[in-house]
N, C-alpha and C positions, 0 to 999 in steps of 0.2 A: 765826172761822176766819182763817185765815192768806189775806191776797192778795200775791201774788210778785213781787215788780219784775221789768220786764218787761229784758230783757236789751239791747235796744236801746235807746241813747238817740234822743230824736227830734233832728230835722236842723236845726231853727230852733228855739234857742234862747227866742226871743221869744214862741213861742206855748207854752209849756213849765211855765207856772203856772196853776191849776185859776180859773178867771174866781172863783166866789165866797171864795177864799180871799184876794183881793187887792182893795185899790180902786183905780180908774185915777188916781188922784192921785198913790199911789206910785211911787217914783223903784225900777227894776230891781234894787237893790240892796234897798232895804226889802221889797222883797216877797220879799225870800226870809227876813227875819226871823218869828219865831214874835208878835211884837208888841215893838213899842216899849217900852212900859210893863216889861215881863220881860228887857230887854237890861241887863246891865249896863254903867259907861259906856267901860273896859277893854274892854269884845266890840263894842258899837257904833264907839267910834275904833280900833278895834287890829283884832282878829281877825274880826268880820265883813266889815269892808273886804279883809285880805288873802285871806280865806278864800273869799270871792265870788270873785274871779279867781281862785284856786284850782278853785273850781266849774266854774269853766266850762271853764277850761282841762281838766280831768276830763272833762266831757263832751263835748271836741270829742276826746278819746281814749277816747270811747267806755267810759268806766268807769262802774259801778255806786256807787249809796252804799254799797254792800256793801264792797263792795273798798276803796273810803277808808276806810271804818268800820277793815277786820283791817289796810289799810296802817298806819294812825296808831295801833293795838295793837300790831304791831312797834317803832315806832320810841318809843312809850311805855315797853314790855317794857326797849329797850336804855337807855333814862335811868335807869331805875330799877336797874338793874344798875350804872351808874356810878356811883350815888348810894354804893353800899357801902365804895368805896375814901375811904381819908382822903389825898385829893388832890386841893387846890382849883381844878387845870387838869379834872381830870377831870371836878369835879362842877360845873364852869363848860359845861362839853360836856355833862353830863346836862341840863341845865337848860334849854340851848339845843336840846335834841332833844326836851324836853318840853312847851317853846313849840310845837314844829310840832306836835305831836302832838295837843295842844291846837289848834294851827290845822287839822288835819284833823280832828278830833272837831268841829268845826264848821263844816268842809266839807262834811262827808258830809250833815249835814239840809238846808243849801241847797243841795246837789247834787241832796238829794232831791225838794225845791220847785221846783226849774228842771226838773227831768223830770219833775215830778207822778208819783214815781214812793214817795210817801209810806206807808209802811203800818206793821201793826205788830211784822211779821217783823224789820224793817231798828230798828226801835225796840228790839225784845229785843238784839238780835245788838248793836249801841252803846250799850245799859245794862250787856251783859256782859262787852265791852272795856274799859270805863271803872273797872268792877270789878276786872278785872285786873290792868289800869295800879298801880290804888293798893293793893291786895294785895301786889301784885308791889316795889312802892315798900316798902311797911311790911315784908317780909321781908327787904327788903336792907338796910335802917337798922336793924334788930333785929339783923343778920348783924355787921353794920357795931359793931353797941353792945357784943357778945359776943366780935368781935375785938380788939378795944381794952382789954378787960380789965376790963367789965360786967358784973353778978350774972345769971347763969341768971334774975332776976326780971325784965328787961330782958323776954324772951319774954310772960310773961301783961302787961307794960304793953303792949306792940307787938299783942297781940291785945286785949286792951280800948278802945286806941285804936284800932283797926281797924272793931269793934264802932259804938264811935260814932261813927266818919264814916260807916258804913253807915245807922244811923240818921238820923242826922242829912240825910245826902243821899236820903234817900227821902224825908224830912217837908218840905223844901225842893221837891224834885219834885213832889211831892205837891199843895204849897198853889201851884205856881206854873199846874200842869196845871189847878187849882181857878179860880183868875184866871181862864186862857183861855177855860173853857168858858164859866162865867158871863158872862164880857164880851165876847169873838167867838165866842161859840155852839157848837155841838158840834163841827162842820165844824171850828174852829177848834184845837182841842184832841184831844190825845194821852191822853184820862180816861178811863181802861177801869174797868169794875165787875166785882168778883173776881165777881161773879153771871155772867155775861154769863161772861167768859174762862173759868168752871168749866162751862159747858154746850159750851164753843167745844170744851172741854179734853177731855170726855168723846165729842164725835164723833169723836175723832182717834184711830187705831188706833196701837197699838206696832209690827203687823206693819207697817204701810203706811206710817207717818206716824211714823217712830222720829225723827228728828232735829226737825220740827215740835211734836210731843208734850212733848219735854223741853225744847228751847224755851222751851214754853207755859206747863210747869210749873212754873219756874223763876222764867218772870214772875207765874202766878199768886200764888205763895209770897210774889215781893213787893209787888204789889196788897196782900194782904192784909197784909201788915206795916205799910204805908204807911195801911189804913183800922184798922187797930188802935190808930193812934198818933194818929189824926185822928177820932173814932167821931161826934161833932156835923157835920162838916163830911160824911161819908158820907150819913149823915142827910137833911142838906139836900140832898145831892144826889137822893137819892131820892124827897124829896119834890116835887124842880123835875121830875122825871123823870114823876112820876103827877101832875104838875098843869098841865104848860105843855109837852103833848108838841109844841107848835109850835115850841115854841124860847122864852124866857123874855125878858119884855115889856120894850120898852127903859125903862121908868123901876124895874125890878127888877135888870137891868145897872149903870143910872149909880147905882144905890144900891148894890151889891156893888162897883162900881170905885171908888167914893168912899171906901167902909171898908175897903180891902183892898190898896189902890195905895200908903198909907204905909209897910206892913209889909216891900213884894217890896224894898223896899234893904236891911233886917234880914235877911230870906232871901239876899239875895243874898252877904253874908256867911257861909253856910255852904256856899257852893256852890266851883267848882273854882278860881279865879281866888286869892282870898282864901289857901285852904289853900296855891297854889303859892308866893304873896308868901313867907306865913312859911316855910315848908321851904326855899327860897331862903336865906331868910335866917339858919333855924338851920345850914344847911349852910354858909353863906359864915364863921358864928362857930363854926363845927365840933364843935357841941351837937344832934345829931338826937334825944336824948332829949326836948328841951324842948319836940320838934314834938307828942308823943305828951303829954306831959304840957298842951299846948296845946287839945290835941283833947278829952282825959279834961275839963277845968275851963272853961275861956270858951264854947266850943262849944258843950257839955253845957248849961250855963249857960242860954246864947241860945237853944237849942233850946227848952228847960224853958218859957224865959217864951214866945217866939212863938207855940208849941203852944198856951199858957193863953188867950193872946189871940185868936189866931185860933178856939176851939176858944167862946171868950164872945162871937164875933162871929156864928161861926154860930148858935149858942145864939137869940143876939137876935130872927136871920130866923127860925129857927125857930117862933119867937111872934108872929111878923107875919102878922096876920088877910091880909094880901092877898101871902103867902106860900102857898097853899092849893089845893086843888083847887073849894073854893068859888070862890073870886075867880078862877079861869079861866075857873069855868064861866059868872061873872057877864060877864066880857071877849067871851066867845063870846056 
């Protein structure tokens, strides 16, 4: 079920992150990271630093992550509409308003961590912004490819590339959510099970709960897209779930961070940072086809192998005698 950020922010700042989601060594600014290990090094130098004083500055005005979430969807929506014109002042000013947007797309989680005001309403509503942004983006470069004097096939590329950044960004989110929970615990991670969201999903009425229900549904659809693409790694999760309902043993952590900490820089290649580099850059040599054919072939590619590997890693735990509900029971 849905818990609702609470409309006030609180008045100290300082006391504004959940004690076990943080350790006291951390510096104010790390604690509003999702982990270390998951930051790419472009979001840790660049956009967590500006995006933290961003936060804050948001909540001594009293704003929700809610509202940075649909602010930095406007101001994504308007990059992506510049992106269409073949003028490189113009699409130097997209670019520039999609870096913010980008810096408020990661305002709004550590706004969310400074107010402990984390849940998985404010998680749907900024998976479905972020969807839009690049929607939004891929239809104006389509728009853009048909004005310029483009085959009508321009269209089914601009949707199959569309396709595979949706893919692709769900199996990235997917394996990154997987990290978290494994290595800082459940507390730690944003890993919902289409099981769990589809019991959430049926308490919710249409009459009473119409905009929470669709929501939900929306996210369940891609829960389940994300454990279709990953079916060994679901797997294991369900099995750490029946066998270590305390939380999973720190030498089953520093074995899951040890095999799975090389891959998150592979992943982080498919994630948002990477894709804005090259669109950037097909847009500054004024080839936005090449982004789309970028996506269909390397992406595609990288996703293929990382899925195979991660999908033989979980495999592996899965065969692990002290992977089990026996070996918990032997622990207890």
């Amino acid at each position: 079920m849905f818990r609702l950020r609470s409309k006030t922010p609180e008045a100290e700042l300082g006391a504004m992150v959940m004690p076990e989601q943080i350790d006291s060594t951390l510096s104010p600014l790390e604690a509003t990271y999702k982990t270390r290990d998951v930051e790419g090094i472009v979001d840790l130098y660049f956009y967590r630093k500006i995006a933290f004083r961003l936060a804050q500055l948001f909540a001594k005005f009293r704003m929700t992550p809610t509202m940075v979430t649909l602010l930095g969807g406007v101001v994504g929506i308007a990059a992506g509409h510049l992106y269409f014109y073949r003028d490189l002042r113009l699409n130097i000013i997209g670019m520039i308003l999609h870096i913010c947007a980008n810096l408020l797309d990661n305002a709004d989680g550590q706004l969310a961590r400074l107010l402990n005001q984390k849940d998985r309403r404010g998680r749907i509503i900024d998976s479905l912004v972020d969807h839009v942004i690049f929607l939004n983006i891929y239809v104006h470069l389509a728009l853009r490819c048909l004005a310029e004097g483009a085959s009508p096939a321009v269209i089914l590329l601009a949707i199959a590339a569309g396709v595979s950044h949706a893919l692709q960004g769900a199996a990235a989110d997917y394996y990154r959510n997987a990290y978290l929970y494994f290595v800082k615990g459940r507390s730690g991670a944003d890993w919902d099970s289409s099981h769990v969201l589809q019991n959430d999903y049926r308490q919710l009425s249409w009459s009473r709960n119409a905009g929470d229900k669709f929501l939900l549904a929306t996210y369940l659809n891609f829960t389940r897209q994300q454990e279709l693409l990953s079916p060994r790694l679901r797997q294991l999760r369900d099995l750490t779930e029946r066998s270590f309902r305390g939380g999973v043993p720190d030498s089953l952590r520093r074995l899951y961070r040890n095999a799975a900490r090389p891959m998150l820089r592979s992943w982080g290649l498919l994630m948002t940072n990477t894709r804005m580099f090259f669109l950037f850059l097909f847009l500054v040599l004024a080839r936005p086809t090449w982004y789309f054919w970028l996506e269909l072939s390397v992406f595609n590619f990288l996703l293929i192998y990382l899925i195979v590997r991660q999908e033989r890693m979980s495999r592996s735990f899965l065969a692990r005698p002290d992977w089990s509900p026996e070996a918990s029971a032997a622990l207890s």
